[in-house]
Structures are given as C-alpha cells and as structure tokens.
N, C-alpha and C positions, 0 to 999 in steps of 0.2 A: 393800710397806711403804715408808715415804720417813722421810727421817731429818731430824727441825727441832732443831738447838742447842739452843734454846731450850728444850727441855724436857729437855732432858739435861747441864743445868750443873751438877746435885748442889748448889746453894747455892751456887756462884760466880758472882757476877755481873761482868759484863765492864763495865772502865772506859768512861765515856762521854768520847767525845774533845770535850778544850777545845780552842776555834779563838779566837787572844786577838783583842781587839778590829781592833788594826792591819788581821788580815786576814779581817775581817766590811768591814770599812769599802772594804779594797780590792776586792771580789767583787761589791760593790751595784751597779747601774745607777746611772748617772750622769744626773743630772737636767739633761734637755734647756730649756734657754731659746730663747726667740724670738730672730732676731739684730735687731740695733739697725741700722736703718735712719734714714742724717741725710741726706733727702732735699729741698734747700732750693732750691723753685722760684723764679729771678729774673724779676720783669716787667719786658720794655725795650720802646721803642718801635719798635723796627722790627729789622728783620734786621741789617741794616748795626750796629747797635749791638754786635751777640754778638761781633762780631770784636774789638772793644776790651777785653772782659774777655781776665783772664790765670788761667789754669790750670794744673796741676800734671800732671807728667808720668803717664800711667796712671790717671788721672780722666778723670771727665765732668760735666757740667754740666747741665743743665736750663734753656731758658727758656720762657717765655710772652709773647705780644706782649699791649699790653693791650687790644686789642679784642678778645682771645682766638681771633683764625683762626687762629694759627700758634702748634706748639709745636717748638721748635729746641734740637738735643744739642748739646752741642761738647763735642769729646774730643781731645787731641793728635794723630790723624788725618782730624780735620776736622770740619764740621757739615754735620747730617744736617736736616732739614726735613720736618714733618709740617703739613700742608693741612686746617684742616678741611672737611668737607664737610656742604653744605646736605644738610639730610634729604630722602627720596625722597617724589614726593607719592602720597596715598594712590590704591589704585586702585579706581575704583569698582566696587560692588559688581556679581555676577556677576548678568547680566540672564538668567532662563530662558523668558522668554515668549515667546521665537520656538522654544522644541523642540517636536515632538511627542511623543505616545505611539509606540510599538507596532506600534499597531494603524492611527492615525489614518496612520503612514507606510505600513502595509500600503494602505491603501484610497487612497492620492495613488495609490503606484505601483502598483495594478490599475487606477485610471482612464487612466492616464498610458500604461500598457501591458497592453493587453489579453492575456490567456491565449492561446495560438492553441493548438488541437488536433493536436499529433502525429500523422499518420496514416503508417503504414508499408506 
C-alpha cells in the first residue's frame, strides 16, 4: 500500500505558495535579440588610398576598390587584401564514346592474345 497526502488531509487544504511578481519576472528567459551590426563599406580608388583613412584603435574598416577586384580590411595592425578571382572555366562535358563494354574488351583482348593451352 503507498501513502498519497493528498487523500489524507481530512479538509485541510495546504496553502498554495505566492511567488510576487519581482521574482516571476526574474526566473523568465531573457529575450535574445540579433546584435546590430554597422557595417559601412568605403569605395576608394585604389589601394594606396586606404592608407590615408584614419581609424580608431581596435577597429577595422572595410574597403572596396570601385571596379570591385579588390576588397581591403585595415585594422590598427595593418591591411589585409583580398583578390578577386576570375571564375574557373567550365569543363566540358564527360565524353564516353571511346569506352567499351565488357564484353567488347573481352573479345579485343582474346584477339590481341590468344588462349594458349596449358599442357603439363
């Protein structure tokens, strides 16, 4: 036999505990927001130009040249330089008319090399 409270109160019911609001409000999960990115790419014309901007210690910058090959960081340890690259050309498609089957390679190489008879 097992013993449940609950039926054994005799008419006493047990107070329900109040939790005040302050600490409902501390308990909740915190609602995550996206963080705020100010990401302000400069266009200059050439490389040589990124050097004349002036930056702030433990930043970084962004630039773009404007025929868009080059995009260039500058950080208080220097600029870093990315190249774009011409796309690769495609490759043409797989030719399969020189394989054979099987079989048709069974029968080159029996003409090619005849059987010889093992004699012991």
């Amino acid at each position: 036999m097992f013993y449940n409270p609950s039926l054994y109160n005799y008419g006493y019911q047990q107070p329900q505990r109040v939790v005040p609001q302050q600490y409902q409000q501390q308990y909740q999960q915190p609602q995550m927001s996206p963080p705020t990115v100010h990401a302000d790419i400069i266009q200059v014309d050439s490389p040589e130009a990124v050097k004349g901007f002036q930056i702030a210690p433990g930043t970084s910058q962004m630039f773009i040249t404007r025929d868009e090959t080059m995009i260039l960081v500058k950080s208080d340890t220097g600029i870093d330089t990315f190249v774009k690259r011409p796309p690769e050309p495609e490759k043409p498609p797989f030719d399969t008319s020189s394989f054979v089957t099987r079989e048709e390679l069974e029968q080159r190489l029996s003409s090619l090399f005849p059987k010889k008879e093992v004699t012991e």
